[in-house]
C-alpha positions in Angstrom: 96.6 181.7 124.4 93.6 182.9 125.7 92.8 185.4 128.5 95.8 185.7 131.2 92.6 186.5 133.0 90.5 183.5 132.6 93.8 181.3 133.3 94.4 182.7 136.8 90.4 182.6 137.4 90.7 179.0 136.7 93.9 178.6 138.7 92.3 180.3 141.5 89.3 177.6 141.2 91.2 174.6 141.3 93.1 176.0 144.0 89.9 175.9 146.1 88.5 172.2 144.7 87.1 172.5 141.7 88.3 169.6 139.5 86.0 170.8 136.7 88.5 173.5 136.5 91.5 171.8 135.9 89.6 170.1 132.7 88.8 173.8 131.3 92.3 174.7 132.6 94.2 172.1 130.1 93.2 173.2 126.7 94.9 176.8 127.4 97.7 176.2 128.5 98.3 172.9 126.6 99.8 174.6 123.8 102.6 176.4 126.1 102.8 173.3 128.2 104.0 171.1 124.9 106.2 174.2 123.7 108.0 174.1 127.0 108.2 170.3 127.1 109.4 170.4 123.1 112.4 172.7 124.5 113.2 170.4 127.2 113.0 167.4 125.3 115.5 168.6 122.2 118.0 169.4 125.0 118.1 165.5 125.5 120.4 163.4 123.4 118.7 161.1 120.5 117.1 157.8 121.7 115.6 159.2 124.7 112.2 157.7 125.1 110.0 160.4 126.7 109.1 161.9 124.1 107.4 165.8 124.6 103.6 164.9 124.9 104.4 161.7 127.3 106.5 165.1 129.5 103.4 167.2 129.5 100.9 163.9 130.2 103.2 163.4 133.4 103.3 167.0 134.3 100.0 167.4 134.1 99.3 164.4 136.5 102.0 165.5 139.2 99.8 169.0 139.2 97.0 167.5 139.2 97.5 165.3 141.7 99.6 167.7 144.5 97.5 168.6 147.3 95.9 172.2 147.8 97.7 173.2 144.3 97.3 176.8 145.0 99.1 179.2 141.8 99.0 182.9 141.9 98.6 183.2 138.4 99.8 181.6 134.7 103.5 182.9 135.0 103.4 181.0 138.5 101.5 177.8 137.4 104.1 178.0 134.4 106.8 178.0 136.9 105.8 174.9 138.8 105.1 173.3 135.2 109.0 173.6 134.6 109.7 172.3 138.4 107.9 169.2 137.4 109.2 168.6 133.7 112.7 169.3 135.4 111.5 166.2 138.0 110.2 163.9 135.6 113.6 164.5 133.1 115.8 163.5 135.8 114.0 160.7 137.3 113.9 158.8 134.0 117.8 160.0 133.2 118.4 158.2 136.8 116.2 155.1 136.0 118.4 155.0 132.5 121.8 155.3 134.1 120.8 152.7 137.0 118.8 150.2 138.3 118.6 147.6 135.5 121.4 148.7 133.9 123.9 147.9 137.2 123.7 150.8 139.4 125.7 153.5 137.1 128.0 150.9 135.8 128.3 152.0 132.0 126.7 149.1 129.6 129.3 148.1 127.2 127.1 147.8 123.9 127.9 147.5 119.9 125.2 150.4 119.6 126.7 153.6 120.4 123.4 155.5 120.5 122.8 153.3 123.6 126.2 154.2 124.9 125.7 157.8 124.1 122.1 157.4 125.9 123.7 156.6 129.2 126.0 159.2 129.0 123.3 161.9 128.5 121.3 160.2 131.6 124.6 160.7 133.6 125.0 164.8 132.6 121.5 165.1 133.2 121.5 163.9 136.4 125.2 165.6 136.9 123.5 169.1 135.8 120.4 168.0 138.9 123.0 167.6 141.6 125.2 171.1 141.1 121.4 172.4 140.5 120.5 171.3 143.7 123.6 172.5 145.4 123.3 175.6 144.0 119.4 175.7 145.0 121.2 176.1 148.5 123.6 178.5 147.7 121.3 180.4 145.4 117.2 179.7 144.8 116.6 182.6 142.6 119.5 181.1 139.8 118.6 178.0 140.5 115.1 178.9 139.3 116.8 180.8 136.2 118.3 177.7 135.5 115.4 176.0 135.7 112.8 177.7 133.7 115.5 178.1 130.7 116.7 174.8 130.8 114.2 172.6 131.4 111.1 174.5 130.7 112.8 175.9 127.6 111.7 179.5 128.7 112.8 182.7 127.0 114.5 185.1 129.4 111.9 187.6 129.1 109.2 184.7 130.4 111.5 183.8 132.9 111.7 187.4 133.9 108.3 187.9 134.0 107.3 184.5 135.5 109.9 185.2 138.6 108.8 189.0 138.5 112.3 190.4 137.9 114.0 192.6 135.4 115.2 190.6 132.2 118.6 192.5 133.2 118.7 190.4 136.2 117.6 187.3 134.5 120.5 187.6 132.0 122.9 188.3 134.7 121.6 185.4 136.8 121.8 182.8 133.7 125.3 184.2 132.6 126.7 183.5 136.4 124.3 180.6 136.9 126.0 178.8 133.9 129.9 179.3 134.7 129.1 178.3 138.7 127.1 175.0 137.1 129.9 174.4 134.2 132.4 174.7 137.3 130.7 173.1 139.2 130.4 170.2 137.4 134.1 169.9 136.3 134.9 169.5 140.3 136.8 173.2 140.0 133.9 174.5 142.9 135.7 176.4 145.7 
């Protein structure tokens, strides 16, 4: 990884117009990008079809195309980076557990991988729904949850991309985890 320096320069330009430096922008951070996406994607069940570089290729477009993208540095655009791998995970979990498939109806099939496939889509978008919930109750968790589930960061890069202790981070992903777990089970109070 190159200069934290040169990153947030970059970020900083881009913020302000400058499409030439989202091109420069991409070949450093590409490699933590598909790191990130590589987590996130071997946290999926076998057979699904977005595979890592297709996450990071639809990442990159959601950044690219939000309007006045403004990031305070790498840690921060890193952030947002997990925000949109988190969106892109759950809207293709949701377009494989409905639409064609009869609106969450589960597809009786000979293939289990198929069956276990739709199964997955349904946690994954079960684990969006308590994560949104608990987004209400809790942003800063909810963002621990995040960057370590579907970013795939390390507590000590989710400490330092949410600028808290990695104390804090542990205690927030320990607590974080039995409140989704419960949550998820129905056993919420």
């Amino acid at each position: 990884m190159s200069s934290q320096g040169e990153v947030t320069n970059l970020l900083a330009a881009w913020g302000k117009g400058d499409q030439t430096a989202l091109n420069d922008l991409m070949p450093l951070v590409y490699n933590e990008l598909h790191r990130m996406a590589r987590r996130a994607w071997t946290k999926q069940q076998q057979g699904n079809t977005l595979q890592p570089t297709a996450l990071i290729n639809e990442a990159f477009l959601k950044l690219a195309g939000a309007e006045n993208a403004s990031f305070q540095n790498r840690c921060h655009f890193l952030a947002v980076a997990c925000t949109a791998m988190r969106q892109i995970l759950v809207n293709h979990a949701k377009s494989r557990h409905t639409g064609k498939r009869g609106s969450g109806a589960i597809a009786l099939s000979i293939d289990d991988v198929q069956l276990a496939v739709n199964q997955e889509a349904a946690e994954v978008v079960a684990l969006h729904e308590a994560l949104t919930r608990l987004q209400e109750l809790d942003p800063r968790k909810s963002q621990v949850v995040e960057m370590r589930y579907f970013g795939g960061l390390s507590i000590e890069e989710t400490a330092e991309a949410l600028g808290i202790s990695v104390i804090t981070v542990n205690r927030d992903w320990r607590l974080a985890r039995t409140w989704l777990i419960r949550e998820m089970k129905g056993e919420s109070a």
